[in-house]
C-alpha positions, 0 to 999 in steps of 0.5 A: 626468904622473901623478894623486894617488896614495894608495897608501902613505899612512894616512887620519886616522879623523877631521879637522876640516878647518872651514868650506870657504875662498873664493876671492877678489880682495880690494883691499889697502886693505882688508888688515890685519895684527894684530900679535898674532900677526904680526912686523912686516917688517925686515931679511931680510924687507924683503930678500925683499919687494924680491925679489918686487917685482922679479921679480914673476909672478902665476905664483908668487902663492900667494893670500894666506890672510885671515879676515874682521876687522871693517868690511870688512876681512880680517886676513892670516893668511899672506902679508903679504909678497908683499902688500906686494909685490904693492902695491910695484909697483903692483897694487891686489887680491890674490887671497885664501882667506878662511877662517873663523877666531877671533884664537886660530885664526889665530895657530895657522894663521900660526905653523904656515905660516910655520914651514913656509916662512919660519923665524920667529924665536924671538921671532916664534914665541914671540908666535905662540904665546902668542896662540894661547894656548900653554900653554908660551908663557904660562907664560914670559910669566907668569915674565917678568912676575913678574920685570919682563921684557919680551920683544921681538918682533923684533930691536932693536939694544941702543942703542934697547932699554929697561932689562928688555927682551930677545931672548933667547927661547931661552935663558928657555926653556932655562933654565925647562926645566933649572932651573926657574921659581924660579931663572929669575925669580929670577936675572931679577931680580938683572938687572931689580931691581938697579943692573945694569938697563940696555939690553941686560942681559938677554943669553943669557949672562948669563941662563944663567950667573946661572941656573947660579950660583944654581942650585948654590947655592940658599941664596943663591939663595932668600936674599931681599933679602941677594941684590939687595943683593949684585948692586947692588954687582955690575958683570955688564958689567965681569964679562961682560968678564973671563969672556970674557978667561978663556975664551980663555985657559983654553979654557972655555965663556964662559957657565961662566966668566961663573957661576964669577965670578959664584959667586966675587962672591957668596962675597965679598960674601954669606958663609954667616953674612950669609945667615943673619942676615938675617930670613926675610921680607926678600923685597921688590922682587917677588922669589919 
């Protein structure tokens, strides 16, 4: 056995560590989750919630760690699995740190727990930090919102999603970073404000590969209703499905064959001389 060392180690010149937690066994009706900040329970999660309630021991409970909510109540701050697994198999109390912490505090403390432990997703992250006011994160929510694009917070198989929904958090991102918030909103809305809004449009390849097209060509990018007139006559699906077939064959990424068909589709149907003829202000349906 050995003690705590600190040998090796720098101490901070200054922490604010809050207000000391509470010990404390608390009943699981008075529980509750806010969906602000914490993804609801599916798939591998499920999984896992089984796997505690079949080899449950209180040996390995970590307590749960909750903030005081309103009548009563205390909001999960990090263990909403092992809660419910505790309540699957019948315990009624779960031993509890109440912290004191504002909605904002404890959407930092849950992203920054459960990417310590449980990978999150990139949607549940990305809802983590716009609800502790994540600069990053609110500027994505503001693109996607001037584009009519709702980001989903977990998975949803694309039968079920509505038109402008999707779950590719990761590539919005990649795509805001290398190209920038005006070609991102607008190759959204050649998808969000065009006949190609349907269920499961906004897929990573097709928002990286519109995003690559219209960024090497910023005067049709920047070229207004002319734009959405020329993806109301564009299939992206019948499109998407002959870029994959190219991609075999020519052994290319299928995220560059899918661009290099989509500049093609816009020299055929937006040439230089429309571009220009068209009156400066034609930028309706939100676009810019």
């Amino acid at each position: 056995m050995r003690t705590i060392s600190l040998e090796g180690f720098e101490k901070p010149k200054a922490v604010f560590a809050g207000a000391e937690p509470v010990l404390e066994w608390l009943r699981i009706i008075d529980l509750v989750v806010d969906p602000t900040y914490q993804r609801p329970i599916g798939g591998h999660g499920r999984n896992e919630v089984n796997r505690i309630a079949r080899s449950f021991s209180w040996f390995c409970f970590a307590p749960v760690v909750v903030s005081q909510f309103e009548n009563g109540r205390y909001a999960i701050i990090d263990g909403q699995r092992r809660t419910t697994a505790a309540a699957l198999v019948g315990f009624e109390k779960v031993p509890c740190q109440i912290v004191a912490a504002t909605q904002r505090e404890q959407a930092v403390a849950c992203k920054a727990l459960n990417g310590a432990s449980v990978p999150a997703s990139r949607m549940a992250q990305h809802a983590a930090a716009l609800a502790a006011s994540d600069e990053c994160a609110i500027e994505l929510a503001n693109i996607c919102a001037r584009a009519e694009v709702n980001l989903l917070r977990y998975p949803v198989p694309v039968d079920r999603q509505s038109p402008g929904q999707t779950m590719a958090i990761g590539a919005l991102e990649q795509c805001r970073e290398r190209y920038g918030e005006d070609t991102l909103i607008t190759a959204l809305q050649c998808v969000t404000q065009t006949t190609n809004n349907l269920p499961g449009a906004l897929s990573a390849r097709k928002i990286k590969a519109l995003c690559a097209a219209l960024d090497s060509d910023n005067e049709r990018r920047d070229s207004g209703l002319a734009l959405l007139e020329a993806f109301d006559v564009i299939d992206l699906v019948e499109l998407e499905n002959a870029a994959l077939a190219d991609a075999v064959v020519k052994k290319i990424n299928p995220v560059k064959a899918l661009s290099d068909k989509i500049r093609s589709e816009l020299d055929r149907l937006l040439p230089r001389k429309s571009i220009a003829e068209k009156p400066p202000c034609a930028r309706p349906r939100g676009m810019g």
